[in-house]
N, CA, C and O atoms as a GROMACS GRO file, in nm:
protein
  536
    1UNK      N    1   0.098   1.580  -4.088
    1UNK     CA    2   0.233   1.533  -4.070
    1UNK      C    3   0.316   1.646  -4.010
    1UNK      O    4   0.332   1.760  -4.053
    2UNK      N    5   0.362   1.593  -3.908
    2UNK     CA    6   0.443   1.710  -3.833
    2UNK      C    7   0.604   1.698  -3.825
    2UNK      O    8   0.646   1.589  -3.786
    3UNK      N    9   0.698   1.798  -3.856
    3UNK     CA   10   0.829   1.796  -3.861
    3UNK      C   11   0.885   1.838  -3.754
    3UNK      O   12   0.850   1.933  -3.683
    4UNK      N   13   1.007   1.741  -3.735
    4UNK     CA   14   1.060   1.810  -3.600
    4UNK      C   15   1.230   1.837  -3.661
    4UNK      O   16   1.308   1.763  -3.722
    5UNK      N   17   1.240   1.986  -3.606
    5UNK     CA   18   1.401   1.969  -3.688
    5UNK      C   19   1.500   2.038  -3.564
    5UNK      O   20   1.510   2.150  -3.515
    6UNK      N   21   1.558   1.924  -3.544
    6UNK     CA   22   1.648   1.933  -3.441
    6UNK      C   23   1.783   1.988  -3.448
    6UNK      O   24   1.854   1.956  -3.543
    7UNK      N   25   1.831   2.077  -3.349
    7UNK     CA   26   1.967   2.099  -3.352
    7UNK      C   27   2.018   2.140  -3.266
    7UNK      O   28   1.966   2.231  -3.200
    8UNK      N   29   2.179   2.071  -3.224
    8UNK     CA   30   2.227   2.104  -3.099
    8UNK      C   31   2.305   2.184  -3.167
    8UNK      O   32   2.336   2.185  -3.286
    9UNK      N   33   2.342   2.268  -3.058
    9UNK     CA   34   2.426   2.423  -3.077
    9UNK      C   35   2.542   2.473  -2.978
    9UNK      O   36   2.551   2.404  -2.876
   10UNK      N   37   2.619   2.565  -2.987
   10UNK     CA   38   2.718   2.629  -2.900
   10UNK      C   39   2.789   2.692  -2.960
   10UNK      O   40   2.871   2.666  -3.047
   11UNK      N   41   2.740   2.830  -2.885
   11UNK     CA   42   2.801   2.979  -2.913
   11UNK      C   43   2.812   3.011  -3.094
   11UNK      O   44   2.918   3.032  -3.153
   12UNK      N   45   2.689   3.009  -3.153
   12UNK     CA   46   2.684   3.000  -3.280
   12UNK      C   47   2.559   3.103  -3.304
   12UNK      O   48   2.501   3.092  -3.412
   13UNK      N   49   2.518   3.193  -3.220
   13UNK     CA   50   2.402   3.242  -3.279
   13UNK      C   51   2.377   3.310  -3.403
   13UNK      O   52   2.272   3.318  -3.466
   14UNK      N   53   2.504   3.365  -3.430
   14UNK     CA   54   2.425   3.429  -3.566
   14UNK      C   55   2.436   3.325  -3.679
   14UNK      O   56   2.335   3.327  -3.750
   15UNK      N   57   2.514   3.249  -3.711
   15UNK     CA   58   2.510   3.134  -3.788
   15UNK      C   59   2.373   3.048  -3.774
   15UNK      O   60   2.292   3.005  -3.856
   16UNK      N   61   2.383   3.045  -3.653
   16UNK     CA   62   2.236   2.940  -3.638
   16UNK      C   63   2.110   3.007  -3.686
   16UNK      O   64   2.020   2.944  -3.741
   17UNK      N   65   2.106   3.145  -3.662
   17UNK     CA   66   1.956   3.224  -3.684
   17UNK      C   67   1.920   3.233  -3.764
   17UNK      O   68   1.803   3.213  -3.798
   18UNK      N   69   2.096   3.301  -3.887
   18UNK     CA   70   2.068   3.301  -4.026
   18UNK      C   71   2.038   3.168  -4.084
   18UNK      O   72   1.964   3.164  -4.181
   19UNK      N   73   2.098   3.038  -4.025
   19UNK     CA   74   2.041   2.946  -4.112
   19UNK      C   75   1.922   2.856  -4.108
   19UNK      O   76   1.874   2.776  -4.188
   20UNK      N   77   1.886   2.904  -3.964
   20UNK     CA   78   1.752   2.883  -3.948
   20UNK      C   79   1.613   2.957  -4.046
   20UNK      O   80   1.508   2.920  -4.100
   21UNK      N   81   1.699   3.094  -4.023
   21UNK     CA   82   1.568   3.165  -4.096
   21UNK      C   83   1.624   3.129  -4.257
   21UNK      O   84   1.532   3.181  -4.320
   22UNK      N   85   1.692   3.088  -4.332
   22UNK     CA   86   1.677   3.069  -4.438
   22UNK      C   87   1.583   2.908  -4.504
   22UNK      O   88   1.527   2.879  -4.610
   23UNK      N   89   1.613   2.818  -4.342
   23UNK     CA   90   1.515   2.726  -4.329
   23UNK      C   91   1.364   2.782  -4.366
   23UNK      O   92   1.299   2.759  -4.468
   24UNK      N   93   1.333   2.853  -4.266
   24UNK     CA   94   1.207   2.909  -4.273
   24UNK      C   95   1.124   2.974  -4.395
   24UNK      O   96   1.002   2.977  -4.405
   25UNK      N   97   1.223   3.029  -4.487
   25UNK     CA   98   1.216   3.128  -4.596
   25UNK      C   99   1.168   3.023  -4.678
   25UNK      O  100   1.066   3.038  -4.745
   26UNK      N  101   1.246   2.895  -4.680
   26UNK     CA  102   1.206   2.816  -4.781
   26UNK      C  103   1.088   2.710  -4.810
   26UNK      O  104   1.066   2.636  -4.906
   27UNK      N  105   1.004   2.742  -4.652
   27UNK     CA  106   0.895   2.676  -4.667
   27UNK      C  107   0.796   2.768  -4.716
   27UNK      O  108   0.790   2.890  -4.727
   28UNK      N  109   0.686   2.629  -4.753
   28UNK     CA  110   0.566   2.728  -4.798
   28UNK      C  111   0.476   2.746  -4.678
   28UNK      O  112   0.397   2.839  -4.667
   29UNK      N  113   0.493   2.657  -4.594
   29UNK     CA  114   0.417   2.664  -4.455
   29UNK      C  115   0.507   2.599  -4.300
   29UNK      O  116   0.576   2.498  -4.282
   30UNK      N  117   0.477   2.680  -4.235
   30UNK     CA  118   0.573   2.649  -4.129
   30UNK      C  119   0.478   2.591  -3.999
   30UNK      O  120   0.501   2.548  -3.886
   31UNK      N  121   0.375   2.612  -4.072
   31UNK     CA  122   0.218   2.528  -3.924
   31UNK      C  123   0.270   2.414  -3.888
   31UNK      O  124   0.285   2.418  -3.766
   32UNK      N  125   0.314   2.288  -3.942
   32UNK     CA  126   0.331   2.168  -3.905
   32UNK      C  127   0.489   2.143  -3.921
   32UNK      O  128   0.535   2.042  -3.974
   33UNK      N  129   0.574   2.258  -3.864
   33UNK     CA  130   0.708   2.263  -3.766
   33UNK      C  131   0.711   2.304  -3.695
   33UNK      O  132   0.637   2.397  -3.662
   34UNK      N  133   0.852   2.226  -3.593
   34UNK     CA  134   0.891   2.287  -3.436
   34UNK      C  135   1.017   2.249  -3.499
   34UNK      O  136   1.038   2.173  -3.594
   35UNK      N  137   1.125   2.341  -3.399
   35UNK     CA  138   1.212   2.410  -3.429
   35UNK      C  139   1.247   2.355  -3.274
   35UNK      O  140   1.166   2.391  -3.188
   36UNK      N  141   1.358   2.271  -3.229
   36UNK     CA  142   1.401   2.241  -3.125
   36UNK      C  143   1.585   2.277  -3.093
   36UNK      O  144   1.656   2.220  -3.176
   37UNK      N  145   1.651   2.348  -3.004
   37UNK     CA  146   1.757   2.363  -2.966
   37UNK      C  147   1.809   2.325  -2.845
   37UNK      O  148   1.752   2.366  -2.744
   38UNK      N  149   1.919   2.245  -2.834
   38UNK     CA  150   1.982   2.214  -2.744
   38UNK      C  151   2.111   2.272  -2.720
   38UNK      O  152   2.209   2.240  -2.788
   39UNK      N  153   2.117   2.381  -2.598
   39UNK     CA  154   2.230   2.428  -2.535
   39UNK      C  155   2.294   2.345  -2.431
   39UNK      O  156   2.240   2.244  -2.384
   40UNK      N  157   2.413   2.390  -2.395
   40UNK     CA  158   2.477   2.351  -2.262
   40UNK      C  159   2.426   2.432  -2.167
   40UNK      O  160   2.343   2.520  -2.193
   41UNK      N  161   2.469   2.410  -2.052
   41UNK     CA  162   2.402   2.512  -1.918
   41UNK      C  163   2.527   2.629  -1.877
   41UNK      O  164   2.531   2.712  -1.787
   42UNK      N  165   2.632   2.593  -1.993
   42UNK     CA  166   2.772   2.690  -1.932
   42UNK      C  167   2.715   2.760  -2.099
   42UNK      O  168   2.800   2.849  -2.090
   43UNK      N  169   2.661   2.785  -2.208
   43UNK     CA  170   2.648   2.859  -2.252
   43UNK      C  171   2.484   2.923  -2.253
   43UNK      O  172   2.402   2.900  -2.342
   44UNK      N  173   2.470   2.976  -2.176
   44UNK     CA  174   2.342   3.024  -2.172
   44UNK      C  175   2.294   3.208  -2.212
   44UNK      O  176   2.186   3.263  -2.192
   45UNK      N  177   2.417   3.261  -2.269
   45UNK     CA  178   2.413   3.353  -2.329
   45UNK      C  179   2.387   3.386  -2.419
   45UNK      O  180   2.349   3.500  -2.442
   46UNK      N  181   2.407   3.239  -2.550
   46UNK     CA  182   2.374   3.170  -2.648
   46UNK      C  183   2.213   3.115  -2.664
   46UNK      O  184   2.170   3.073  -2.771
   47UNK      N  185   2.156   3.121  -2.576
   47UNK     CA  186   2.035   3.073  -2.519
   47UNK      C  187   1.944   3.182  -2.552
   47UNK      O  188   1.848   3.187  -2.629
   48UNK      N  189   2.015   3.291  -2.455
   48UNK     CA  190   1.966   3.398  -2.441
   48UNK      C  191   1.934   3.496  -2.651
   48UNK      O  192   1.834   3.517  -2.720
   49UNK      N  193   2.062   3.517  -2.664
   49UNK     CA  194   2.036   3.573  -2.751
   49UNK      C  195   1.950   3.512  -2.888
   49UNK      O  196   1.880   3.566  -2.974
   50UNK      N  197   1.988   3.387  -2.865
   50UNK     CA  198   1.888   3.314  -2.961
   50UNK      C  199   1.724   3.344  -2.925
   50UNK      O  200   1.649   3.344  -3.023
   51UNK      N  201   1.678   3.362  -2.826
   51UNK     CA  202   1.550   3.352  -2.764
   51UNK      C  203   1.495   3.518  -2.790
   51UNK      O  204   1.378   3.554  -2.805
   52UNK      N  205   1.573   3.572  -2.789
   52UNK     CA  206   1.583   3.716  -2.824
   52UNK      C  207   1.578   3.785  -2.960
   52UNK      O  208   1.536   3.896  -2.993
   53UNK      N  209   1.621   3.706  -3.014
   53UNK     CA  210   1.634   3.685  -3.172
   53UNK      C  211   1.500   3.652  -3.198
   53UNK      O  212   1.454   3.699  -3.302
   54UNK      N  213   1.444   3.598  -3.145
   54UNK     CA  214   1.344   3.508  -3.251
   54UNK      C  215   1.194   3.556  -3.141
   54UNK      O  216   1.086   3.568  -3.200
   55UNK      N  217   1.197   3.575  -3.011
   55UNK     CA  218   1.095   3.652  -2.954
   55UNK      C  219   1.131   3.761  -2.876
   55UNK      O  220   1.220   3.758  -2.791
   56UNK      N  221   1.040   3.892  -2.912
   56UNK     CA  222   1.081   4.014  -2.855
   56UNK      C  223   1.138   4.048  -2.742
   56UNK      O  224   1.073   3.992  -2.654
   57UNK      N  225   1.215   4.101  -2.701
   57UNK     CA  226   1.287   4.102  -2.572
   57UNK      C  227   1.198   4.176  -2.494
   57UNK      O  228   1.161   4.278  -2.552
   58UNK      N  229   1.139   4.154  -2.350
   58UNK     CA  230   1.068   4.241  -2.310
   58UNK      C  231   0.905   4.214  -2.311
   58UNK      O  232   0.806   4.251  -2.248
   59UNK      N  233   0.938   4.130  -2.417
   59UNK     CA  234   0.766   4.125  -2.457
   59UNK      C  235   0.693   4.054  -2.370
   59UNK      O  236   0.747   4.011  -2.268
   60UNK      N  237   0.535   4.026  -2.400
   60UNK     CA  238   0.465   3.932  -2.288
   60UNK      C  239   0.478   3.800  -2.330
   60UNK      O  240   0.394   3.719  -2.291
   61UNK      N  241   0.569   3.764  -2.401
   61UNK     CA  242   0.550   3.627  -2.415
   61UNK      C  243   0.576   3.540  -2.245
   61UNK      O  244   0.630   3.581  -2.142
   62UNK      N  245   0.510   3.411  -2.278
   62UNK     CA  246   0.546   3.362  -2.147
   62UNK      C  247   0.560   3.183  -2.167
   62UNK      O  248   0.486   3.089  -2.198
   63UNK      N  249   0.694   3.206  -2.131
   63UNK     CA  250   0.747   3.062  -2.154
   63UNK      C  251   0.754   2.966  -2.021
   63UNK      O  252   0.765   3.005  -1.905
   64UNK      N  253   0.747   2.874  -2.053
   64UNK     CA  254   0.698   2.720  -1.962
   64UNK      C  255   0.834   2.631  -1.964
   64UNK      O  256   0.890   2.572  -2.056
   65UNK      N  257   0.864   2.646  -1.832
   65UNK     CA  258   0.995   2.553  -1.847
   65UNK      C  259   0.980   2.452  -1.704
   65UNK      O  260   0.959   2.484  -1.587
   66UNK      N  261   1.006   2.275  -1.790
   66UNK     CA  262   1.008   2.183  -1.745
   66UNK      C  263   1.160   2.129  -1.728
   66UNK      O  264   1.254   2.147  -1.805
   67UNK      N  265   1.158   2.053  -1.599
   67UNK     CA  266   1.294   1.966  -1.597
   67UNK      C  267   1.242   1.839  -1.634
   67UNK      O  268   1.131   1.797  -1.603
   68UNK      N  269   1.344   1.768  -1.715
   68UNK     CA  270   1.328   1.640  -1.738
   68UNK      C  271   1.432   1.560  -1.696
   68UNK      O  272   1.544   1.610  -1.698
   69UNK      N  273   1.410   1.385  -1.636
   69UNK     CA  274   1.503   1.318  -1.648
   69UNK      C  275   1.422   1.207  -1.684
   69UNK      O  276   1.303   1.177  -1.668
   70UNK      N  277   1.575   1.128  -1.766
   70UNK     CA  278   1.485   1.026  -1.850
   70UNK      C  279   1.624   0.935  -1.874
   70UNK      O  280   1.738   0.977  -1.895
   71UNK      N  281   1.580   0.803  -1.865
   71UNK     CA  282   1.718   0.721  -1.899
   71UNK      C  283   1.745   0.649  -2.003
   71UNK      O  284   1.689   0.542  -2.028
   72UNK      N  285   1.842   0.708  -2.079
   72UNK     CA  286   1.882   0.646  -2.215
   72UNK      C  287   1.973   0.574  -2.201
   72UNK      O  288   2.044   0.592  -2.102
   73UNK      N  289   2.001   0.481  -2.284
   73UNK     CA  290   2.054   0.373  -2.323
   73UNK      C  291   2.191   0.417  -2.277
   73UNK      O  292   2.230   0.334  -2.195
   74UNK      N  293   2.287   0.516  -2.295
   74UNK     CA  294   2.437   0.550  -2.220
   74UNK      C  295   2.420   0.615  -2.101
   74UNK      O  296   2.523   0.660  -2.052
   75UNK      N  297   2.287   0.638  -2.022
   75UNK     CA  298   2.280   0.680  -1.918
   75UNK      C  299   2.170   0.741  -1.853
   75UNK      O  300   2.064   0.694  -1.892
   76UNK      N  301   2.158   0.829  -1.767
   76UNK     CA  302   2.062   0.904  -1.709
   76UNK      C  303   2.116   1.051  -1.734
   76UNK      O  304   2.230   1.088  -1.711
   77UNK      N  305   1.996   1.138  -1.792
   77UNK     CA  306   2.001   1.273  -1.807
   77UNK      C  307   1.902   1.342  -1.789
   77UNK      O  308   1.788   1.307  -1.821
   78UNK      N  309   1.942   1.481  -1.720
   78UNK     CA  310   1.856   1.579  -1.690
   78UNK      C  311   1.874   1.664  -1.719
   78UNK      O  312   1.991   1.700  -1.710
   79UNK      N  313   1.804   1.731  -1.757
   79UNK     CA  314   1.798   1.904  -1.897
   79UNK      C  315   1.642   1.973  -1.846
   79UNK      O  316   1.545   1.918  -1.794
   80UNK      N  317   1.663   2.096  -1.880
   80UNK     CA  318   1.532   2.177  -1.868
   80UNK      C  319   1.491   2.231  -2.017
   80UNK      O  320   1.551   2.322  -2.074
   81UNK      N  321   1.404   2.177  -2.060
   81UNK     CA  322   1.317   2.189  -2.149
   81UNK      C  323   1.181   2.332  -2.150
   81UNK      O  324   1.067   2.324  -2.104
   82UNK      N  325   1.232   2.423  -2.202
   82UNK     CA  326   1.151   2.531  -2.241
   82UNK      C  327   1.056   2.578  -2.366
   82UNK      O  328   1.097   2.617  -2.475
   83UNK      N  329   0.941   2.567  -2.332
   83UNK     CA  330   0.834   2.599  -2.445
   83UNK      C  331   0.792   2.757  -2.438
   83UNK      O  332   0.804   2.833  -2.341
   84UNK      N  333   0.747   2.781  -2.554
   84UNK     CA  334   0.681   2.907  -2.546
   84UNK      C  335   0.529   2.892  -2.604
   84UNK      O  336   0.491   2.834  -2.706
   85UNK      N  337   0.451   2.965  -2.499
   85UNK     CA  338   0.258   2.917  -2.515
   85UNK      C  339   0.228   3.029  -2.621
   85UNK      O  340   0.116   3.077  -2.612
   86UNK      N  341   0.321   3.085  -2.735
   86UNK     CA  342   0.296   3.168  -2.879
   86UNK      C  343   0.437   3.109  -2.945
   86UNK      O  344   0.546   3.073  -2.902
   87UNK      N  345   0.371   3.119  -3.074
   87UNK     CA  346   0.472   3.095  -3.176
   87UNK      C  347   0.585   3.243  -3.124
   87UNK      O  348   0.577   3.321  -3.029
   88UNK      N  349   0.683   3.229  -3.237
   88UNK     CA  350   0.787   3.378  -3.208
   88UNK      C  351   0.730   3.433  -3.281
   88UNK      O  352   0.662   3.396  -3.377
   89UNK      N  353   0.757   3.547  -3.231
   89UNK     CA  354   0.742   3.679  -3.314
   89UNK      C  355   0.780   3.716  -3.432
   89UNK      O  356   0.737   3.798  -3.512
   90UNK      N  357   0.892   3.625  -3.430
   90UNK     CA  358   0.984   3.651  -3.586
   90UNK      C  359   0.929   3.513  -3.675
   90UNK      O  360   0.956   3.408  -3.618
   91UNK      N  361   0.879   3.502  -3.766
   91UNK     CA  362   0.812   3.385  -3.897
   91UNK      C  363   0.750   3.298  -3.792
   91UNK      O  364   0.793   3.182  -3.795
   92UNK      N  365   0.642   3.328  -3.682
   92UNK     CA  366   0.592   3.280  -3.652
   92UNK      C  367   0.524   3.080  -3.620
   92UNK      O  368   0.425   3.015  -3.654
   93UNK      N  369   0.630   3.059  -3.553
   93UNK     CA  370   0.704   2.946  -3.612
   93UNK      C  371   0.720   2.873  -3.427
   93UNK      O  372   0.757   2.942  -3.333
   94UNK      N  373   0.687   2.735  -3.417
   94UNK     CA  374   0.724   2.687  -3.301
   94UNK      C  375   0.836   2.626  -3.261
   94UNK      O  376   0.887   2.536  -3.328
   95UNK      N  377   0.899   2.678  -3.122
   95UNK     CA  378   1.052   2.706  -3.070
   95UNK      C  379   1.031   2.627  -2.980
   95UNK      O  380   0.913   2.610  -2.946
   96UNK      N  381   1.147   2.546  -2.904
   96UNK     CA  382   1.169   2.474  -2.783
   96UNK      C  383   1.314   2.481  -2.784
   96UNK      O  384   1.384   2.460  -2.884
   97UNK      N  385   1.349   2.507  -2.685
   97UNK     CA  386   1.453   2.465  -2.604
   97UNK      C  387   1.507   2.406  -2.515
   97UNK      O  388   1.419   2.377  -2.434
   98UNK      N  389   1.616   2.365  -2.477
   98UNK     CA  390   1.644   2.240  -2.414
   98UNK      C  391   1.775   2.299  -2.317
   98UNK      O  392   1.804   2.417  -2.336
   99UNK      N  393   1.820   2.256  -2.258
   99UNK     CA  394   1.925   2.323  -2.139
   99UNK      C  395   2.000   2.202  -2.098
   99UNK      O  396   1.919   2.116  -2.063
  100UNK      N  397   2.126   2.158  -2.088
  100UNK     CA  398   2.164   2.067  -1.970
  100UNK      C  399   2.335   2.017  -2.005
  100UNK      O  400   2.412   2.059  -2.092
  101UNK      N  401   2.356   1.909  -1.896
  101UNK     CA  402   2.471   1.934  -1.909
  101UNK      C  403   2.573   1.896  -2.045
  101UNK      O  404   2.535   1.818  -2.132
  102UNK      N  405   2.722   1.969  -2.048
  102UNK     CA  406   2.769   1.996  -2.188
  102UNK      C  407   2.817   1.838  -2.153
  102UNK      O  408   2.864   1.790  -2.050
  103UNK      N  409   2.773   1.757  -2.330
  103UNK     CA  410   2.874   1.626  -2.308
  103UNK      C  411   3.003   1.652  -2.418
  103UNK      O  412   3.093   1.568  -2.431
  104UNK      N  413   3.000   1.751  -2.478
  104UNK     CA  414   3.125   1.786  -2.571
  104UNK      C  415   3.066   1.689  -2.683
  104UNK      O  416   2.970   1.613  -2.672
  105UNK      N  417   3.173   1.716  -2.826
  105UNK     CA  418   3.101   1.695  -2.994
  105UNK      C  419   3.142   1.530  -2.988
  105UNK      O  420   3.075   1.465  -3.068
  106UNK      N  421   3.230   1.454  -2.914
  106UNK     CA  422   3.223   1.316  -2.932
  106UNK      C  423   3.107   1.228  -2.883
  106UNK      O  424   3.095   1.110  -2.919
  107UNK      N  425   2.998   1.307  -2.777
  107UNK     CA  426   2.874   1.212  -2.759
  107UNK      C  427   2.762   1.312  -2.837
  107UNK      O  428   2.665   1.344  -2.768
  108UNK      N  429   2.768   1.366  -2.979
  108UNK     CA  430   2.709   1.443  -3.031
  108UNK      C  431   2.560   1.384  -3.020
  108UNK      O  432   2.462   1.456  -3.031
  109UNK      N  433   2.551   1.218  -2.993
  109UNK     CA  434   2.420   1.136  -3.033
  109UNK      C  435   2.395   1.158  -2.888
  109UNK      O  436   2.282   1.116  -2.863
  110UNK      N  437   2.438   1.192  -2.813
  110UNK     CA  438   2.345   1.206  -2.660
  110UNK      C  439   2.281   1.329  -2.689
  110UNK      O  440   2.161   1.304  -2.679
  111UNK      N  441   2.301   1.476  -2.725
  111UNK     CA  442   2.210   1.595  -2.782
  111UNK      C  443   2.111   1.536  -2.856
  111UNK      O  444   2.007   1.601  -2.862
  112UNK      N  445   2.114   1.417  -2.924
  112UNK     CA  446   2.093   1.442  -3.051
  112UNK      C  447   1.896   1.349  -2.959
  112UNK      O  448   1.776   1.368  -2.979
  113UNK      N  449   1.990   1.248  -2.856
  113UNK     CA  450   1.880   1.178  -2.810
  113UNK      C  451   1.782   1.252  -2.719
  113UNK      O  452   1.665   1.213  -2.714
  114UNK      N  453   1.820   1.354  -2.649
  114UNK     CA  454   1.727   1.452  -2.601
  114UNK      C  455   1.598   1.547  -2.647
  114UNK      O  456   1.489   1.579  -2.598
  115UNK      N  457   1.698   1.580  -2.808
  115UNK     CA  458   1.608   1.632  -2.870
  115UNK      C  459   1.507   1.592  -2.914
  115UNK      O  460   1.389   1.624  -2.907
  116UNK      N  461   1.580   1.497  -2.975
  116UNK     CA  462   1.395   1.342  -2.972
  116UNK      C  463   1.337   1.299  -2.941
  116UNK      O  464   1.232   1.255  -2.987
  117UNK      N  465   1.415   1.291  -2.784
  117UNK     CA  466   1.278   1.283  -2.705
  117UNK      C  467   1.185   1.355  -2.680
  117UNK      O  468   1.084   1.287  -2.664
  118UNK      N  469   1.167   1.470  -2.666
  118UNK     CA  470   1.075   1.551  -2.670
  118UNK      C  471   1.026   1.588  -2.766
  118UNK      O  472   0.916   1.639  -2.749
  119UNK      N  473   1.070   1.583  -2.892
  119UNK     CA  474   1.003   1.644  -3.024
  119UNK      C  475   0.860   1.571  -3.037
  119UNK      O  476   0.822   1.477  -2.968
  120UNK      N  477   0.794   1.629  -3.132
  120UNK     CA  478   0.646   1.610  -3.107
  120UNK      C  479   0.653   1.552  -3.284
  120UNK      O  480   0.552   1.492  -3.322
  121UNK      N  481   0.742   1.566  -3.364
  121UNK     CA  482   0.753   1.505  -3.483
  121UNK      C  483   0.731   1.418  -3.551
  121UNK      O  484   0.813   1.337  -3.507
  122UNK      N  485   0.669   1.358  -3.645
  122UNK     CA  486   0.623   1.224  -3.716
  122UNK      C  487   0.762   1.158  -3.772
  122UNK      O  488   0.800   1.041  -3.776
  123UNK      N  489   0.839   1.314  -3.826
  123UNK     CA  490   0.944   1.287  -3.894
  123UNK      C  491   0.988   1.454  -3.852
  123UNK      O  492   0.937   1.566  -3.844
  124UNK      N  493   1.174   1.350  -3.823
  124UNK     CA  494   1.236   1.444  -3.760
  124UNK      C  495   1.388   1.461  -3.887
  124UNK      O  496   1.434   1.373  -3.960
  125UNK      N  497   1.443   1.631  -3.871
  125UNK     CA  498   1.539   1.673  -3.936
  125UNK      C  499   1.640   1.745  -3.879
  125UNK      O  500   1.631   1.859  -3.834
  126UNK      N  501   1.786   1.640  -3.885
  126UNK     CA  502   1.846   1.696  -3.825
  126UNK      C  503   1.959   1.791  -3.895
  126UNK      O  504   2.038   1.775  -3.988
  127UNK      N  505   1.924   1.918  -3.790
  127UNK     CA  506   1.966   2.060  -3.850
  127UNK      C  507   2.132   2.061  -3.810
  127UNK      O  508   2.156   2.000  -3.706
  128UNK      N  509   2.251   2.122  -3.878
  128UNK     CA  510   2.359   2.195  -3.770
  128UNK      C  511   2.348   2.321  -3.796
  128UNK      O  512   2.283   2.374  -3.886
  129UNK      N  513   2.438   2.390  -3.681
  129UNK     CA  514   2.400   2.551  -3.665
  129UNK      C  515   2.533   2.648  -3.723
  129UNK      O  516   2.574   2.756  -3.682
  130UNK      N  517   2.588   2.547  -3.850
  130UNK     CA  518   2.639   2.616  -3.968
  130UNK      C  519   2.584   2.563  -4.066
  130UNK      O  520   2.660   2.524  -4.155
  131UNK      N  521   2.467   2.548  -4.081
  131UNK     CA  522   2.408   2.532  -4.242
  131UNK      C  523   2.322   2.645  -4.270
  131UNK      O  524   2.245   2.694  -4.187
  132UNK      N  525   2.344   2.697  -4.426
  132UNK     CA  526   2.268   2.764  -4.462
  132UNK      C  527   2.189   2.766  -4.596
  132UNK      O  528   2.258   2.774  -4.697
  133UNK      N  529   2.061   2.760  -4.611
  133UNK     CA  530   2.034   2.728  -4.736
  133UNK      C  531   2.084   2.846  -4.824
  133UNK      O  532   2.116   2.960  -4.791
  134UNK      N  533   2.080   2.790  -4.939
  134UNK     CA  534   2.108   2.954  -5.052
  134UNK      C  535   2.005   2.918  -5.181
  134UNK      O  536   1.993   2.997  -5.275
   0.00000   0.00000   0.00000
């Protein structure tokens, strides 16, 4: 059974990392999760440091990035979808990211439909990037 735990984001990285990794802390196994984020394409600094955060800067990792378009029910959208062919470096744990354009927090269910589409999940959890477990 595989989990997919989704979350769209903006300009939140340290909130998101810490509450991601307290996600992480609290499993007993993280093999059968992916960890999916959806940015805008005007915050990609946010992108950046998240990706940085969680795989070494510099390092050999080598990530695979696809464009997608696909038509949902309020429309047609296209985003670039980024995998990495190693878990991260940090709790070893599988990452995707997602790129495209910002629809702002009132079509929050258009992020929300991207992310699902691609998730590879049996059952999916949706994350925000101010939660933190304690």
């Amino acid at each position: 059974m595989k989990i997919s735990v989704i979350c769209p984001t903006r300009r939140r990285k340290d909130v998101l990392c810490r509450g991601i990794d307290s996600l992480i802390n609290s499993l007993s196994s993280t093999a059968d999760v992916e960890f999916l984020f959806r940015f805008d394409e005007d915050d990609l600094s946010t992108l950046e440091d998240v990706m940085n955060y969680y795989y070494k800067p510099n390092s050999n990792t080598e990530f695979i990035s696809t464009l997608i378009t696909n038509k949902f029910k309020w429309g047609e959208s296209t985003f670039k979808f980024i995998i990495s062919k190693s878990a991260s470096i940090k709790n070893n744990v599988s990452m995707k990211f997602l790129i495209g354009h910002r629809h702002h927090y009132h079509y929050l269910n258009r992020y929300l439909d991207e992310l699902m589409y691609v998730s590879d999940g049996e059952y999916i959890v949706n994350w925000t990037d101010d939660l933190e477990l304690m």
